[in-house]
N, C-alpha and C positions, 0 to 999 in steps of 0.2 A: 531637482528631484520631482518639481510638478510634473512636467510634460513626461518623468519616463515612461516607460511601458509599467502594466500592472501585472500582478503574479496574484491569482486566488489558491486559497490551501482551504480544506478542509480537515477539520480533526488537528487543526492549528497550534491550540492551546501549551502541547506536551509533546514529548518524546522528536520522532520523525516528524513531524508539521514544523512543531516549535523550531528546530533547526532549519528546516527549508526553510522557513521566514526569515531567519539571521542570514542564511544563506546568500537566501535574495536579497536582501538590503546593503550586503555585502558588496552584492558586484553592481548596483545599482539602479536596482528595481523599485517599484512601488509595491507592498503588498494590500491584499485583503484577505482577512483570515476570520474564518468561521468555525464555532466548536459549541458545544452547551458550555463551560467552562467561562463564563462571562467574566468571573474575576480574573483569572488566570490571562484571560485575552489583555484585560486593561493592564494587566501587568506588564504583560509583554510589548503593548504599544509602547507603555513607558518608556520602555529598554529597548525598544528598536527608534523611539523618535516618532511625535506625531504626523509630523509632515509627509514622510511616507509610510505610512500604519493606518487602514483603514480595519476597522475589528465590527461585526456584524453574530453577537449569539442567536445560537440558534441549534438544529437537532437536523442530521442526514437522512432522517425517519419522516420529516416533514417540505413537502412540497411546498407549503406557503413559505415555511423559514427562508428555504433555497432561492425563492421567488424573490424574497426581500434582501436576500445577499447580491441574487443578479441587479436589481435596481438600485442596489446599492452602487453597485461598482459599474452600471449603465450611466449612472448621473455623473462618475470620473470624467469622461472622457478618454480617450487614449485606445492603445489598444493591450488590450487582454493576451496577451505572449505567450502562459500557461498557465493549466490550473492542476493541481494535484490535489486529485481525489483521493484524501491521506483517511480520512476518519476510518477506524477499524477496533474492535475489542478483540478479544480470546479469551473462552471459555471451554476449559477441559473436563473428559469424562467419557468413560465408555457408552457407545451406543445403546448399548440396552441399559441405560442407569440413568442417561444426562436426562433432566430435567427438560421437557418437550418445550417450554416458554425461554431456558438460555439458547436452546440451537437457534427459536424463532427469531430471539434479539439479535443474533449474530448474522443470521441470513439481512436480515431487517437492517441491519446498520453495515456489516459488509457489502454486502451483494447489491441492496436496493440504493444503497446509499450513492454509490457512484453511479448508475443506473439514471437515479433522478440527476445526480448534480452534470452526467452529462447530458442531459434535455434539456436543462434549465441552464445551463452556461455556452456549451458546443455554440449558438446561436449569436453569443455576443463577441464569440471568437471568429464566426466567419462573414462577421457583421463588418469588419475592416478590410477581410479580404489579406492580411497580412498571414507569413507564416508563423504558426502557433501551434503548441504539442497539451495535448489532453492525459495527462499520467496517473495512472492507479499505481497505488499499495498495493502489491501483492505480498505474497511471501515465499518460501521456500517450501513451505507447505502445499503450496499451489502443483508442485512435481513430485509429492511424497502422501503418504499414507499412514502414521505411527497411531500405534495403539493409546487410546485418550485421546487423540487430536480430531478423530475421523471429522465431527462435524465442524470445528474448525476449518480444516485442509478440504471439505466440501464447500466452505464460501472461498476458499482462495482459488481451487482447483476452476469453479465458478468464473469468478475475476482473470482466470487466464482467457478463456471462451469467449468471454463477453469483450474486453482489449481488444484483442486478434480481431475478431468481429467487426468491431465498431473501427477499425484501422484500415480492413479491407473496406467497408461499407464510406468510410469518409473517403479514401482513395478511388472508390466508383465514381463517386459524386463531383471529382475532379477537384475536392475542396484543398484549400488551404492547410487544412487542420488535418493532423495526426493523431494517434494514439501511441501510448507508450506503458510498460510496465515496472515497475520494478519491484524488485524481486530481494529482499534482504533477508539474509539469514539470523545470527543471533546479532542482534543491535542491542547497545546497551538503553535499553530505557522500562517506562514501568508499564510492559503492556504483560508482564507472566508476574505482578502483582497477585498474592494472594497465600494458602496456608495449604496447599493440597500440596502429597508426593512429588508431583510430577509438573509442578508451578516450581516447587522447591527446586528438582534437579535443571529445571528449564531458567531458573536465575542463575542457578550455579555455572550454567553452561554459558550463560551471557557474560557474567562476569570472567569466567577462566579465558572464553573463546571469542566476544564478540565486539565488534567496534561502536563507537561511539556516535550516537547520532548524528553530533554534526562531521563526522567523517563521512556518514551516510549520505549527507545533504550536499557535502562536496561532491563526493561521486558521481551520485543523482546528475547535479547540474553540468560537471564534466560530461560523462555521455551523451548526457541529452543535447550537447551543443556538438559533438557530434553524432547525430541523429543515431543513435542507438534506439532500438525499441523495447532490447528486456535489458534489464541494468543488473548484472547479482550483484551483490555484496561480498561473496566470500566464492574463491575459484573452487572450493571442495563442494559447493551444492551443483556443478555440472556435474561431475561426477558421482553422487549419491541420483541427479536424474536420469543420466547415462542408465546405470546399472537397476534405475526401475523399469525404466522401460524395455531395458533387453531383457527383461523379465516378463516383462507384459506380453511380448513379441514371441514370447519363446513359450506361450500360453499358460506363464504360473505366476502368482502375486509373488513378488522382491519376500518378503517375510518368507513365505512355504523354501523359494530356493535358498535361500539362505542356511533355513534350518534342515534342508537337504530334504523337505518333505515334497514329494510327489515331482523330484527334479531330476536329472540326469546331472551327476557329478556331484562334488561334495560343496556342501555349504562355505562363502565367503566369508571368512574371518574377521572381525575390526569394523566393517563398514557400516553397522547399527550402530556403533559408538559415534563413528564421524559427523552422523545428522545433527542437523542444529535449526531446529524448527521457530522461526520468529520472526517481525515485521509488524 
């Protein structure tokens, strides 16, 4: 286990990370996992084995934190294989209500968070020259729009832009290193925690409808080894993006044709129920 390759995660602790870390120890990786969650980290070394379990607290808000995770996992040795940039909250509420400091946190720990962690990692991944894959959290949000989520699905929407980007931009560079996304829809974990409507219906819908983290973190890894670059979780989120964007195309937001406003031909039945916004 010394010599293998390493695996860093982000947003480690719980849910999607926690699982990519079992994931990876599974097939016989080293990890390193960063989260604020410090106890929660030490737990999980536990349960994964020191040997391979490097745990480093810290915050995706903070460039020193990140800095101190790289030179963490610089003094390993080996090489850096991938890193997924998991850390991610969700905070719901209509636009003109949410609270101008939850969207900041969200941009702030969504958007910036992998932003920094690929500056501050990218580096030690083409430091070997070996092939290695750079993967964000996205979610299914990132191809959708639902009322309550807006600022939400604006850091994910975000996170598709920024991937793509940084994929073509390491592909110029003739680098080693990829980028990759993925993309889950309702996964069972506690990221729709909390007491509001539409928290409510968004656990209900994880539980009735969605798989289980480390089924996610199976997935994940299956694709990625064959170089997939957006990973879904669930085959019905092509189709709720299909059917946005022929909307988009056909110059009317998914919602107005739906409800038959300002569209040509009658509204689609069922397919506001099929969404399943999560990740």
């Amino acid at each position: 286990m010394m010599g293998a390759d390493l695996i860093a995660i982000t947003g480690a602790a719980h849910g999607i990370g926690a699982a990519l870390a079992r994931e990876a120890v599974g097939r016989g990786y080293r990890v390193a996992l960063f989260d604020r969650d410090e106890a929660a980290l030490v737990e999980l070394r536990a349960a994964l084995g020191a040997p391979a379990c490097l745990v480093c607290p810290g915050d995706v808000t903070s460039t020193a934190d990140l800095h101190s995770f790289a030179e963490m996992i610089g003094r390993q040795g080996g090489v850096l294989r991938m890193v997924f940039a998991n850390a991610g909250i969700l905070r719901v509420g209509e636009i003109l209500e949410q609270a101008d400091g939850e969207i900041e946190q969200m941009f702030a720990i969504n958007v910036f968070g992998p932003i920094r962690a690929a500056k501050t990692l990218i580096p030690l991944m083409q430091k070997h020259g070996q092939p290695s894959v750079f993967v964000v959290t996205g979610s299914t949000s990132m191809l959708s729009a639902a009322a309550g989520y807006g600022a939400y699905a604006a850091s994910k929407h975000a996170l598709l832009a920024i991937t793509e980007a940084l994929d073509a931009e390491l592909s110029a560079r003739t680098a080693t290193v990829r980028a990759a996304l993925l993309c889950p829809a309702a996964v069972q974990t506690g990221l729709a925690d909390g007491a509001s409507d539409l928290l409510g219906k968004l656990q209900r819908r994880m539980a009735e409808h969605g798989i289980t983290a480390a089924d996610m973190a199976k997935l994940a890894f299956d694709a990625l080894a064959h170089k997939q670059s957006v990973i879904f979780s669930h085959e019905p989120s092509k189709a709720v993006a299909r059917e946005r964007f022929e909307a988009l195309i056909s110059g009317q937001f998914v919602n107005s044709k739906r409800n038959g406003k300002k569209a040509n031909g009658p509204a689609v039945p069922g397919l506001a129920e099929k969404r399943a916004i999560g990740g």
